[in-house]
Structures are given as structure tokens and as C-alpha cells.
TIVEX-591262 format. One line per field, with one value per residue (C-alpha): residue number from 0; residue in three letters; x, y, z. Coordinates in nm, 3 decimals, padded with zeros to 5 digits. Layout:
N
pos [NUM_...]
code [ala_...]
c1 [X_...]
c2 [Y_...]
c3 [Z_...]
This chain:
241
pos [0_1_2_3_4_5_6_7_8_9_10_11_12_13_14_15_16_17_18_19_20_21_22_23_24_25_26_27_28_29_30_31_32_33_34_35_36_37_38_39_40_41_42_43_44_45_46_47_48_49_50_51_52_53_54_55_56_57_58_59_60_61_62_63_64_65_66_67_68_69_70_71_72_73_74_75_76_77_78_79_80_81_82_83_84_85_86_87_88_89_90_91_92_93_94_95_96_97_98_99_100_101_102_103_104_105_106_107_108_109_110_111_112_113_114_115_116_117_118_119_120_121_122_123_124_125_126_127_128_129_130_131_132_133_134_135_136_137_138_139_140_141_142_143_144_145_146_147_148_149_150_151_152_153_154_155_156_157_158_159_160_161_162_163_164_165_166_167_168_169_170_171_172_173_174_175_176_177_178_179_180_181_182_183_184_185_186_187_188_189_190_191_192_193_194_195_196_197_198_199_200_201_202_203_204_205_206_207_208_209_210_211_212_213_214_215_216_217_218_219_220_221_222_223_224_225_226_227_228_229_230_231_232_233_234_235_236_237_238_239_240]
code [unk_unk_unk_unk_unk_unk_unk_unk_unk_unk_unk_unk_unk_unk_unk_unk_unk_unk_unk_unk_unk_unk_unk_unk_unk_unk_unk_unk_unk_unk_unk_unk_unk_unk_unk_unk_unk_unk_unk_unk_unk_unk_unk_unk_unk_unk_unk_unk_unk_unk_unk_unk_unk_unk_unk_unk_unk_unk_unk_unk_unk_unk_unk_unk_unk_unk_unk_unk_unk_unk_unk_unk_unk_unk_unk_unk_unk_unk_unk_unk_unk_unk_unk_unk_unk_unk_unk_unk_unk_unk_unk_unk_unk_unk_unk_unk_unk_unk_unk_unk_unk_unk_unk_unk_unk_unk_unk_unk_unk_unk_unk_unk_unk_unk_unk_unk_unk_unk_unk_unk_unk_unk_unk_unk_unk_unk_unk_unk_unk_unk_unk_unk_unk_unk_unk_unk_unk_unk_unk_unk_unk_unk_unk_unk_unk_unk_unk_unk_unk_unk_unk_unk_unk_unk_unk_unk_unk_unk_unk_unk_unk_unk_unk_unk_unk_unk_unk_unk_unk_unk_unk_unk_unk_unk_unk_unk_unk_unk_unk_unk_unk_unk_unk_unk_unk_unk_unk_unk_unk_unk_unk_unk_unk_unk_unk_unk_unk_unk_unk_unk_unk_unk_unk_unk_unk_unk_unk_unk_unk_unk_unk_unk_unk_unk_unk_unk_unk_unk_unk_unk_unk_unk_unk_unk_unk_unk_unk_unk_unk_unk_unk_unk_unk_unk_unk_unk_unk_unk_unk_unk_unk]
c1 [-10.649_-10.613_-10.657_-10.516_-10.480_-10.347_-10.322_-10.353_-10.335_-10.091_-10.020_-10.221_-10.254_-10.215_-10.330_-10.300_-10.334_-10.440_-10.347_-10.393_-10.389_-10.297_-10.258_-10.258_-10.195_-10.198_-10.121_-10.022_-09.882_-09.904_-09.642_-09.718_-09.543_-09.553_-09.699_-09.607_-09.728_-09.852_-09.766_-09.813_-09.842_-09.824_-09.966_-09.920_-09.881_-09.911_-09.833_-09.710_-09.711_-09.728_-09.792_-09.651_-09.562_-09.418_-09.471_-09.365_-09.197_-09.147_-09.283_-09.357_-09.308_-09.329_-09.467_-09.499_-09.658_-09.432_-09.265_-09.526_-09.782_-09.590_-09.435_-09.786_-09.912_-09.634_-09.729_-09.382_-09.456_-09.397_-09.412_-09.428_-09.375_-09.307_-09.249_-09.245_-09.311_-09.199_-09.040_-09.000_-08.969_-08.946_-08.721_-08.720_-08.791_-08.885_-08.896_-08.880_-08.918_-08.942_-09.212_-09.103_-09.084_-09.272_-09.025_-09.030_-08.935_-08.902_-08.980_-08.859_-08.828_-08.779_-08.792_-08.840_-08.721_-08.656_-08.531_-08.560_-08.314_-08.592_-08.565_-08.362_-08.268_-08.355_-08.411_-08.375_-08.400_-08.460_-08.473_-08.303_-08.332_-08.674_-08.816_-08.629_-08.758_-08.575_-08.577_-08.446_-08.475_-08.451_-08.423_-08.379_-08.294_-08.319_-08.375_-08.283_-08.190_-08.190_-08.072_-08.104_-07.990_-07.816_-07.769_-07.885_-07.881_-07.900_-07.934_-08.002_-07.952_-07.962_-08.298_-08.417_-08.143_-08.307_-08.554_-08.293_-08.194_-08.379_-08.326_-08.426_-08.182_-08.294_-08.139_-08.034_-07.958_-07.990_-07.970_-07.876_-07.900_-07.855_-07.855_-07.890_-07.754_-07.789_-07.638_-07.603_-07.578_-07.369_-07.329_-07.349_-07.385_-07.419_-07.400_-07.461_-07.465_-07.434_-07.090_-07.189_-07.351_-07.283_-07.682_-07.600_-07.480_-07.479_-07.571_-07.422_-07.423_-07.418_-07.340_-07.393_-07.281_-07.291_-07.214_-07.103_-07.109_-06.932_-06.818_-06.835_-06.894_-06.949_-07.015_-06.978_-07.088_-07.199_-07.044_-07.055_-07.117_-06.971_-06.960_-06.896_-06.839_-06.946_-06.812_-06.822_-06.735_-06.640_-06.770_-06.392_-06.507_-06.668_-06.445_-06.439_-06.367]
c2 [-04.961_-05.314_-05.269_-05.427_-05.277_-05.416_-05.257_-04.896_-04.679_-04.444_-04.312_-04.563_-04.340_-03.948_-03.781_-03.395_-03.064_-03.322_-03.354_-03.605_-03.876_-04.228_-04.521_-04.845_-05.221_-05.147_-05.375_-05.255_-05.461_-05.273_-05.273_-05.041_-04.692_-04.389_-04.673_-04.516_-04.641_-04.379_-04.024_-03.787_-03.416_-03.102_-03.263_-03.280_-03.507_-03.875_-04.205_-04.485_-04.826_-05.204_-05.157_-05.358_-05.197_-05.390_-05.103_-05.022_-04.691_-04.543_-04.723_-04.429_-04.055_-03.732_-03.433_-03.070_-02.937_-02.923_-02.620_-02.310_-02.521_-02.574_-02.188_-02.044_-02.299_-02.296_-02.591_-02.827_-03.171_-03.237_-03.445_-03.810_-04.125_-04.441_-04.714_-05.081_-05.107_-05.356_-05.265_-05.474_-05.322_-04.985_-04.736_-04.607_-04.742_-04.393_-04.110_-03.704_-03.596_-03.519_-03.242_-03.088_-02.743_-02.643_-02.839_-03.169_-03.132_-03.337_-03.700_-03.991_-04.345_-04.644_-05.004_-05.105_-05.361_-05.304_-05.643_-05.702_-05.741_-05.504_-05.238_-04.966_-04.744_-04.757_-04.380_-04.110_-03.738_-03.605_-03.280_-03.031_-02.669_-02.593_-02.816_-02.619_-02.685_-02.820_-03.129_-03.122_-03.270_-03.653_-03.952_-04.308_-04.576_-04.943_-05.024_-05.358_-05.404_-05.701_-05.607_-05.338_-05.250_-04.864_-04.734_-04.726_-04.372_-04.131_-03.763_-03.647_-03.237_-03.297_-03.537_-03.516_-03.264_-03.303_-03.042_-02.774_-02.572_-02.266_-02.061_-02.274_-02.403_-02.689_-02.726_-03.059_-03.069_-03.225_-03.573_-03.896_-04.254_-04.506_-04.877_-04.903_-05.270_-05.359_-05.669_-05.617_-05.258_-05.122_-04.811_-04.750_-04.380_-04.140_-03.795_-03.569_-03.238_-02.928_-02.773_-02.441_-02.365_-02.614_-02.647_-02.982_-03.047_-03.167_-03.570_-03.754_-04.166_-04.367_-04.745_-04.835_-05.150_-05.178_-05.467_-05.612_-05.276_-05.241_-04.860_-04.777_-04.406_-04.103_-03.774_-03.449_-03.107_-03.110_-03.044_-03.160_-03.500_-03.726_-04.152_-04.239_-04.644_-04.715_-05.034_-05.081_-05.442_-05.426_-05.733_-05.755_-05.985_-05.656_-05.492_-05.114_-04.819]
c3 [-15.055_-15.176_-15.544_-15.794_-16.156_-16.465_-16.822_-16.789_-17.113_-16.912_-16.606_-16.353_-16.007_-16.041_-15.766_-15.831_-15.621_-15.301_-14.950_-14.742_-14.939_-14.866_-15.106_-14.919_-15.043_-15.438_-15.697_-15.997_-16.296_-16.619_-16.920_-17.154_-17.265_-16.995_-16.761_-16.471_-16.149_-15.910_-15.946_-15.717_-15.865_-15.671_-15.369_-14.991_-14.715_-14.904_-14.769_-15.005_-14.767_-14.882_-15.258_-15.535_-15.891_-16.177_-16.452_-16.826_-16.695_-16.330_-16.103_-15.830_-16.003_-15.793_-15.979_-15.972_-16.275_-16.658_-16.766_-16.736_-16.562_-16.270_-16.281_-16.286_-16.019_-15.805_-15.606_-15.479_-15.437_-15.060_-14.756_-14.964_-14.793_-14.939_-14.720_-14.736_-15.087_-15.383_-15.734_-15.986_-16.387_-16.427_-16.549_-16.197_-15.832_-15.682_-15.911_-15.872_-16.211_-16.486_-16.457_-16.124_-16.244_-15.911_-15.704_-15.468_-15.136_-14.793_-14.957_-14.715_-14.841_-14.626_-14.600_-14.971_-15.203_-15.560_-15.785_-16.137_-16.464_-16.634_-16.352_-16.473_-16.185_-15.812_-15.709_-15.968_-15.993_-16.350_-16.522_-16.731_-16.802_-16.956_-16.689_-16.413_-16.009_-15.730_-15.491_-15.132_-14.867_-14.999_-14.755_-14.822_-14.578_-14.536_-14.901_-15.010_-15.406_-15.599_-15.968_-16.185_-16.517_-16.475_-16.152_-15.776_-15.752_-16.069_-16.038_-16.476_-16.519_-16.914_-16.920_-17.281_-17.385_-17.745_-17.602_-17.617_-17.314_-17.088_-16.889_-16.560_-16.379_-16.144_-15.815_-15.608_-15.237_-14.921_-14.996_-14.753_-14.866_-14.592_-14.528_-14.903_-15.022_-15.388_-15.553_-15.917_-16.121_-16.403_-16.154_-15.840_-15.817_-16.149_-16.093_-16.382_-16.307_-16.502_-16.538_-16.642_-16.269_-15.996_-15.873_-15.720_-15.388_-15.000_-15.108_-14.822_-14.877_-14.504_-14.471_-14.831_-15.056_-15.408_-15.524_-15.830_-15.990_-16.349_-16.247_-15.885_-15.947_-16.232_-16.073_-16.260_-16.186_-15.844_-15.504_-15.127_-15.226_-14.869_-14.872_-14.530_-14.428_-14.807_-14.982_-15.390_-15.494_-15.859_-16.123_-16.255_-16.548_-16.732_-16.965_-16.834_-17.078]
């Protein structure tokens, strides 16, 4: 609580196989590669609340153990809140992934704001194959966005295809974004599932508005997926192929 740290060599917070765990008023402003700003890993029960991360990669991560660490310590990830909370660079706002090969499950999000031309995405999910794990159970409301480079929400089944595939199929589902209002993005939302097995599904978007998006929407290999009262506004100077 009320710490601030600058110029970590990596990951700054990683709390790992906890519970209970509360991180309170942190500042964290640190710009080099893999800085990610707090990443909880297999752990239970955590509050996120007034915290400030302007970070070289994600600035919050959720964990569960990579590839046969997570499968032999099958400990998910769940019961993360992270509330009231400002992101500035990053290549994600909040984070489940990569390494969730345990799984991430009931993480609620709420009353954040997330603005900066080096912020890459807003909330992401991550994974691929060898990875494997699931999330569900994602909520985010009442989250205010600036800018960012990509998109507000990105769900990534082929993250670091270069790795090959497995045999681990992740799976995506009960999702709800509301009362999310962003300003500028090349996407709004960017679905990329896997078209072999359709492992991603039930992502419901309420009372949304993307604004001055470059393509409203790319969703692929996924199912279930409902916008209700949501409004795209598209930046018609961009050139769209």
C-alpha cells in the first residue's frame, strides 16, 4: 500500500500461490521489456484498488502457471478485483494470459481508466494451444478509455503461434463488458478464435461506445457473442482494407 516503484528488471508485483492479498495505492512506472505491472499467479481472493501503472508491457497480468507448471499445479487464478485503477502504456490494461494453463476464473473489473497513444489494448485474453487453460467468468463495467493503439477488447487463441501448436485447447466463456466508453482505437472488438473447435463463446457487450474506431469489429471462431444498445462511430478518414 502506497508504494511507488520505478525501473524493475521484469515483472514488478507477482504474487504467487497467495490468498488474500490486497495491493492498495501502488505506483508503478517502469519501461523496460516483460515490465509487467502486477501479476497475479495462481492466487485467490486479490483486490486491485487505486493503483497507477504506466509499464513497458501489461500493465495488470493474471496467471496460472505455463504449460506443465500450471497442469501439474492445477491452481486457476480466481476471485481478482481491480477497481478504480489507472492505465497508461502497456500492451494491455487488464490481462489474463499468457501463462494461464491452470485457468482464470471469476475476475471483475470496474471503475477504471485506461488512456495513452502507447497503450496497446484495454482488456485482453491471450493464449494458444501449448498454453491451453480457460477463463470464465469475466466482468468489466464502468471503464472509461482514452486512446489506445489496437483494440478495446481482444480475445488471441493463436498468441505466439511461432511456438507451434498442442494439444490444449483453451476455452473462453462467460464474458459481459458494460458501460465501457473508449474514444480512439483501430478496433473495437477482435475476436480470434480457433476455427478448428469453436472454444469461444457466451461474450455479451451492454451499453458500449467505441468511438472513432478504424474497424468496428473482427470476430472469428467463436459463438454466442450478443451487443445489445452498443454504438461504433467509425474515423471515416482511415483508408479501410
Amino acid at each position: 500500500e502506497g508504494v511507488t516503484i520505478k525501473r524493475a528488471p521484469f515483472w514488478v508485483l507477482h504474487p504467487m500461490f497467495c490468498e488474500n492479498v490486497t495491493i492498495r495505492g501502488v505506483k508503478i512506472n517502469s519501461h523496460g521489456p516483460n515490465n509487467d505491472g502486477c501479476d497475479p499467479e495462481s492466487s485467490k481472493n486479490v483486490l486491485i484498488e487505486d493503483c497507477e501503472f504506466d509499464t513497458g508491457d501489461d500493465c495488470i497480468a493474471i496467471k496460472s502457471g505455463r504449460n506443465n507448471d500450471g497442469r501439474n499445479n492445477p491452481i486457476p487464478s480466481e476471485n481478482i478485483i481491480v477497481r478504480n485503477c489507472y492505465m497508461k502504456a502497456g500492451h494491455g490494461g487488464v490481462v489474463m494470459g499468457s501463462e494461464i494453463s491452470a485457468g482464470v476464473r471469476n475476475v471483475f473489473v470496474e471503475n477504471c481508466r485506461m488512456d495513452s497513444p502507447e497503450l496497446d489494448r484495454v482488456i485482453r485474453i491471450k493464449t494458444n494451444t501449448v498454453r491451453g487453460g480457460f477463463v470464465e467468468g469475466l466482468y468489466v463495467r464502468n471503464v472509461e478509455v482514452g486512446q489506445c493503439k489496437e483494440a478495446i477488447f481482444r480475445i488471441e487463441l493463436m498468441y505466439e503461434r511461432k511456438d507451434g501448436d498442442g494439444s490444449f485447447m483453451p476455452r473462453i466463456n462467460n464474458i459481459v463488458l458494460e458501460n465501457v466508453n473508449s474514444q480512439k482505437s483501430r478496433y473495437g472488438v477482435f475476436i480470434e478464435g480457433r476455427e478448428e473447435e469453436i472454444v469461444v463463446s457466451d461474450i455479451k457487450f451492454i451499453n458500449c461506445k467505441f468511438n472513432n474506431v478504424e474497424i468496428p469489429t473482427r470476430i472469428t471462431g467463436s459463438k454466442n457473442i450478443e451487443f445489445v444498445d452498443v454504438s461504433f462511430t467509425v474515423d471515416e478518414v482511415k483508408t479501410y482494407k
